[in-house]
N, C-alpha and C positions, 0 to 999 in steps of 0.2 A: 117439275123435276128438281131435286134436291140438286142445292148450289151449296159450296161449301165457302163461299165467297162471300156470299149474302149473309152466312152465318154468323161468320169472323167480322164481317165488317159492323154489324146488330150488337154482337157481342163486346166491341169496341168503343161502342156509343154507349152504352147500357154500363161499360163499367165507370166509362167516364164520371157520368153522371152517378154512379153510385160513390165513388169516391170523394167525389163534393158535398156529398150527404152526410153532415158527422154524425148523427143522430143514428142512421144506418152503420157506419163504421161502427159507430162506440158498440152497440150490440153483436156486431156480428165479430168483432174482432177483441176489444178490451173488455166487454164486458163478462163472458165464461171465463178471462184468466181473473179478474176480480176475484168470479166465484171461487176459481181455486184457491187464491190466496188466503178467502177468507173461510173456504169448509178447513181446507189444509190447516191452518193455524187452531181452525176450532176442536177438528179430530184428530191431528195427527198424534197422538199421544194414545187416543182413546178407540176403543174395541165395541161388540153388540152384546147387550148384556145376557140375551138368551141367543147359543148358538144352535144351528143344525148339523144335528147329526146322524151320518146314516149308523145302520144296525144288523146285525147277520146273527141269527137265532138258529143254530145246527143243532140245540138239545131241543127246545119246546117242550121241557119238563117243569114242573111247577116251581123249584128257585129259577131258573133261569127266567122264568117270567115276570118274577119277584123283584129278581134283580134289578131288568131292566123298567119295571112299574117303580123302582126305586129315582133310576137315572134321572126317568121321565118327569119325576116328581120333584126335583130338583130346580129350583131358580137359576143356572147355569145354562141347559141342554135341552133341546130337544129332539128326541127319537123320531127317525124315520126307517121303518123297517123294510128290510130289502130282503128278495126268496131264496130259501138258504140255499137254493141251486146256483147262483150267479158265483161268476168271478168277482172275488170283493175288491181285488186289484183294480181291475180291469171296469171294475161296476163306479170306483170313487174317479179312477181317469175320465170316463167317460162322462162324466158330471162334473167334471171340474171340482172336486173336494179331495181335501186332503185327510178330514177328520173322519174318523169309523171305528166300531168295536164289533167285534165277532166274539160271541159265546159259543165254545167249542159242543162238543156230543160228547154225552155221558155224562154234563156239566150237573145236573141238578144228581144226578147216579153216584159222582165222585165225590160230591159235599155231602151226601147224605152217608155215605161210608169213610168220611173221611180222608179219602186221597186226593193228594194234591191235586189241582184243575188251574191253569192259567186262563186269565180273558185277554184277546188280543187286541192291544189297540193303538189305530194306526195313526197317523199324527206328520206334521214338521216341527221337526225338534226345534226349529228357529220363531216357530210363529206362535206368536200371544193366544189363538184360539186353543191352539193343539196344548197349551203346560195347562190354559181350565178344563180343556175335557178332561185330560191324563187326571188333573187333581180331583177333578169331577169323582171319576172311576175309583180313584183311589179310597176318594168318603166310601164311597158304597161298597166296596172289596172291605173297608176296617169294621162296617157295619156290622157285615154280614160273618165276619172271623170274628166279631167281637160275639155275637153270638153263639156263635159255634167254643168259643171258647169257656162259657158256662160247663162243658163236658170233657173240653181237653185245652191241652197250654200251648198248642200249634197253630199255626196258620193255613186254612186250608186256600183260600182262592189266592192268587198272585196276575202280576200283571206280565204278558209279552211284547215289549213296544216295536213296534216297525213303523218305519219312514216311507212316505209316499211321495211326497215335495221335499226337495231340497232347497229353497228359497222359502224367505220370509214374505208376506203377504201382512199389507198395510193398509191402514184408511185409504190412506193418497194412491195406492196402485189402482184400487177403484174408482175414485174420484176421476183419476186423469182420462180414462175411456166413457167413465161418465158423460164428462164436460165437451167430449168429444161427441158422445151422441146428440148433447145437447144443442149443440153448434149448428151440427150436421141438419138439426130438425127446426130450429127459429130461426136462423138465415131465411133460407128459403123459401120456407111455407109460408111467414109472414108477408114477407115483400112479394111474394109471386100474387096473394091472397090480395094483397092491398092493390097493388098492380093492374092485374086484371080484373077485378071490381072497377076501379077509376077510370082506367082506359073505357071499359065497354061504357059508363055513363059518360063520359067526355067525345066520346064518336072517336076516340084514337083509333081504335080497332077498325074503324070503317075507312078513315084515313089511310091508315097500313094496308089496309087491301087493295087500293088504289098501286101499291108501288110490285115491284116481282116478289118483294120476300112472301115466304110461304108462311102458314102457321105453325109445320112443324119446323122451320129453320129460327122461326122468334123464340117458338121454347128452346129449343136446342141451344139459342146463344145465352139465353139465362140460364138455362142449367149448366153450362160450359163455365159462366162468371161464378157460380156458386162454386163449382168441383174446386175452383180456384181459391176462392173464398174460404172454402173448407179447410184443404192442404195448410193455408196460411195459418190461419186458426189451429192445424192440429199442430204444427210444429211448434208455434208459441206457447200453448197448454205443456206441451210436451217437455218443452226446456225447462217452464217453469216449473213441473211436478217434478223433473230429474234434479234440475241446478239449485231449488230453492228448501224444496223437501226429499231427498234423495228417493224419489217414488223408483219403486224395483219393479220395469215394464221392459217387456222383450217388443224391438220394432223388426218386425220383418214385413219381404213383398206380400205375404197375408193381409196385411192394412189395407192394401191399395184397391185392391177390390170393393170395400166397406167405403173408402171416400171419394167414388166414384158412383156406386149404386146410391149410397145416402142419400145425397144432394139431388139428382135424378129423381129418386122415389118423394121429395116431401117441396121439389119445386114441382114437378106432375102434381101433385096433392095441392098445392097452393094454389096452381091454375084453376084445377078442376073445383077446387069451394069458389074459387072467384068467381067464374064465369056460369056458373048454376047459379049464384044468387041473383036477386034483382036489384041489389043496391051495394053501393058500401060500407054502408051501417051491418045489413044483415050480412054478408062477408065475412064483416069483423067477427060479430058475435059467433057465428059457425065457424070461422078459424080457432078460437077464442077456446071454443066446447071445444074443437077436436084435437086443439094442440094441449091445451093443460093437461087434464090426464096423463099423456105420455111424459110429459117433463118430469113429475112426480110417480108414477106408479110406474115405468123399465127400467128402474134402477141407476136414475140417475146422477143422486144425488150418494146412496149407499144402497150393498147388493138388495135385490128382492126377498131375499133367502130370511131377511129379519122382519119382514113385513106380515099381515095375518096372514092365513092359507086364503085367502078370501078374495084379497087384494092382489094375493098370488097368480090366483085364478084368470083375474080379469087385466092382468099385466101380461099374459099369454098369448091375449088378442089385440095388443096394441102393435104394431108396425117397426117399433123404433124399439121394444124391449129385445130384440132379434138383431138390431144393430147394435147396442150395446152388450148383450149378450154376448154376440160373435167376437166385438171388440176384447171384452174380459177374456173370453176363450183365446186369444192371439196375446193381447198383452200380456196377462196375468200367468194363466194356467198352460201356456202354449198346447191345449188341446183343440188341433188344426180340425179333427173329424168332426167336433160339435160346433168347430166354428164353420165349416164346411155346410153343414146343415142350417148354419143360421144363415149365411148367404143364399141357400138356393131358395129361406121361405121368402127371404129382403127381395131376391130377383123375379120369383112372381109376382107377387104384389107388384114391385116397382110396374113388371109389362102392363099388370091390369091397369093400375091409374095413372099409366104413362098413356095407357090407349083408349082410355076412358075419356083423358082431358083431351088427348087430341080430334079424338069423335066429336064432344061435345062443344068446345072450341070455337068458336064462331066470328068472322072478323064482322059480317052484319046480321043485328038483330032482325027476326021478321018482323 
């Protein structure tokens, strides 16, 4: 029977000694505001040299196709096309972007007769992405009139700008949920990883089962010290992305979900590589392979959104691009329904190798 006594009291011992550990501290605590300190200084000035952007094609007449085969061609932009049936409003909310161009109907009809035709494109007037695509468009609108002007001295295409975000969007707004997923996934998974590897060769495990604590009450208090761990860790990133580079990030009770599930999902993960392996050498190396990828390919470091489609791809199946995701969608974009959807794929995962480990979990070897 679960004791909640057993738990706190595990969880009291366990942090003890994690606190006497600097080597543990410095990583789980100093060393992600490091990395801010040090992405922050390196990019906060500096933007992705090719952006994404989505696209909304209502003519699909042969200029409009021209045009945006133009965009596409451009060192600045890249097209992602969207079905001219969608809400383009409600299509960029729901993706967390602010950047988008819509070619109207009748668009290649109007150029070809000569009457005016606007392309609409939507943007925040405050952020660095949004004045290159605008300029972006701009090249290819003077292109295309400068052609048309071979026959007449007017300008037929123009631009309609609307606002989608009314906030600037920065390197460091990204980074800080970053560093947060980052946290949220080496804390835990290492030490849990390292942990029960060592214990199961040292006979600790066999020892522990000698006393009442359960197996789920021993995770339970490490996962407890991590939620802690985390919390700590996210408010120090926090101060520092706000107080040192004025990072523009909305905190609400939306977080609290993400640094609860987190920590849960990648100490379960940590146990369960430990305690399948036979050593802890091979532990390491399997912690090793399953933690790097996610550090680099969910957007840890900078969005996915600038990475190839490739790497896109295989950033969809990793566990923690979903915590950071969600995180960006709360901090950044305050779009609560995609962040909504990244907690519930974090909360199955978490059950499955929250019950994985505890299955497999074993305080004596056969």
């Amino acid at each position: 029977m679960y004791s909640g006594r057993r738990t706190l009291a595990d969880f009291k011992v366990f942090s003890r000694g994690y606190l006497r550990n600097r080597f543990g501290l410095f990583f789980g605590l100093i060393f992600p505001v490091i990395l801010i300190l040090i992405f922050g200084a390196i990019f906060s000035s500096s933007g992705s040299s090719i952006i994404s952007v989505y696209a909304q094609n209502k003519d699909n007449g042969p200029v409009s196709i021209q045009f945006l085969d133009a965009l596409n061609s451009s060192s600045t932009i890249r097209i992602t096309m969207v079905n001219p049936t969608e809400d383009f409003s409600k299509y960029l909310a729901s993706h967390s972007a602010s950047d988008g161009i819509v070619i109207p109907e009748n668009f290649s009809a109007n150029y070809g007769a000569g009457q005016p035709v606007n392309v609409t494109v939507y943007g925040n007037p405050t952020s660095t992405t949004s004045g290159i695509v605008s300029g972006t468009v701009n090249g290819v609108i003077n292109y295309f009139n400068l052609n048309y002007y071979k026959q007449n001295a007017i300008p037929i295409i123009g631009i309609t700008p609307t606002t989608v975000n009314t906030h600037q969007t920065k390197y460091i707004d990204f980074l800080v949920p970053g560093l947060i997923g980052f946290a949220i996934l080496v804390s835990p998974m290492f030490s849990l990883v390292n942990i029960s590897s060592d214990y199961k060769k040292t006979k600790l495990f066999k020892q522990l089962s000698l006393t009442p604590l359960t197996k789920f009450e021993w995770l339970a208090s490490k996962i407890l010290w991590y939620i802690v761990l985390t919390v700590i860790s996210f408010v120090l990133m926090v101060v520092v992305g706000i107080g040192v580079y004025g990072a523009n990030i909305t905190l609400t009770p939306w977080l609290i979900p993400f640094l609860l599930i987190g920590p849960t999902l990648f100490a379960s993960l940590g146990m369960l590589v430990g305690t399948v392996t036979k050593n802890p050498e091979t532990a390491g190396v399997i912690g090793n392979i399953v933690t790097f990828p996610m550090m680099f390919l969910s957007g840890t470091f900078f969005p996915i959104s600038v990475m190839p489609q490739y790497l896109q791809t295989i950033a969809h199946v990793l566990p923690l691009f979903y915590i950071i995701e969600g995180l960006n969608n709360v901090m950044v974009y305050s779009n609560y329904v995609g962040a909504a959807i990244d907690l519930a794929v974090v909360a199955v995962i978490t059950v499955v190798i929250f019950a994985a480990a505890v299955r497999l979990f074993k305080w004596r070897e056969d």
